[in-house]
C-alpha positions in Angstrom: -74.9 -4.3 5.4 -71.7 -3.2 3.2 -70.5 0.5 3.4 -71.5 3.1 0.9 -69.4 4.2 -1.6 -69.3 7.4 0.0 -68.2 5.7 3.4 -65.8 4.3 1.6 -64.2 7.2 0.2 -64.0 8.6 3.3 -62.3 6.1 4.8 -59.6 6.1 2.5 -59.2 10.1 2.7 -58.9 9.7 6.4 -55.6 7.1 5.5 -54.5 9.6 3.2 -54.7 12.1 5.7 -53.2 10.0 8.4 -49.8 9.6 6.1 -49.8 13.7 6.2 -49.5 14.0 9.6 -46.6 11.4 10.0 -43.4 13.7 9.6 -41.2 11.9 11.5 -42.4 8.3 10.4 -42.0 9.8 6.8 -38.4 10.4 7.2 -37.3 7.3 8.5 -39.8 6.1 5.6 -37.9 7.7 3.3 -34.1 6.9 4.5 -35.1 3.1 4.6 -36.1 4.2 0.8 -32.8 5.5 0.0 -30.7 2.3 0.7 -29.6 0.3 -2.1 -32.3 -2.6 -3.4 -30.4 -6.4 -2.1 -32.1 -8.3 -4.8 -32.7 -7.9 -9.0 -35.6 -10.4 -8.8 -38.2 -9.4 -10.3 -41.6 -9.9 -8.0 -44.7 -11.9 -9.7 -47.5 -10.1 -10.7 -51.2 -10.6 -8.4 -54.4 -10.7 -9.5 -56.8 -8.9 -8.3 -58.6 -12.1 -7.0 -55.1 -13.2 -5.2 -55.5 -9.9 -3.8 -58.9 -10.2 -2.5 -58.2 -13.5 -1.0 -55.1 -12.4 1.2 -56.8 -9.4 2.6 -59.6 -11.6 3.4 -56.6 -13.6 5.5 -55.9 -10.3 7.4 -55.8 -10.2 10.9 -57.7 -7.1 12.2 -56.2 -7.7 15.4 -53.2 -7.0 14.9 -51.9 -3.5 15.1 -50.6 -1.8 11.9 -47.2 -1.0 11.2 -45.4 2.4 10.7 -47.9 3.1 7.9 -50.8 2.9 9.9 -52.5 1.0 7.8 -54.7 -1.4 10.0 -56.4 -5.3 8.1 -60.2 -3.1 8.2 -58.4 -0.4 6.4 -57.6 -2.3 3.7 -60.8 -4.8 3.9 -62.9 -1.6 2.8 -60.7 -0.4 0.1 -62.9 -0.5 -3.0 -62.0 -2.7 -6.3 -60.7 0.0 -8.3 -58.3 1.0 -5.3 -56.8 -3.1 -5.2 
């Protein structure tokens, strides 16, 4: 049985809140941020299908990176979020 919307919700406040208590994570966030961009190409626009598909792909295995976003994370974000 799918999650509410509710459950939903609260799973994505509970990322958000995640990113707010990773201070030291932020600023090394935020100096990879500040280096100059490499490349002038210009990325090609997903739908949200395309989207849909590679999350499906995800392996929730996998530990998440320095965003803490894990593959469940991100298979319960709702359309309008993707």
């Amino acid at each position: 049985m799918g999650k509410s919307d509710k459950e939903k919700l609260n799973n994505l406040q509970n990322i958000f809140q995640m990113f707010s208590l990773q201070d030291d994570q932020d600023q090394e966030v935020e100096q990879h941020q500040a280096l100059p961009i490499q490349s002038q190409e210009s990325l090609k626009a997903l739908t949200l299908e395309e989207i849909k598909d590679e999350t499906k792909m995800l392996n929730q295995k996998k530990a998440p990176s320095l965003d803490l976003i894990t593959a469940g994370m991100l298979k319960e974000l709702p359309n309008k979020v993707l």
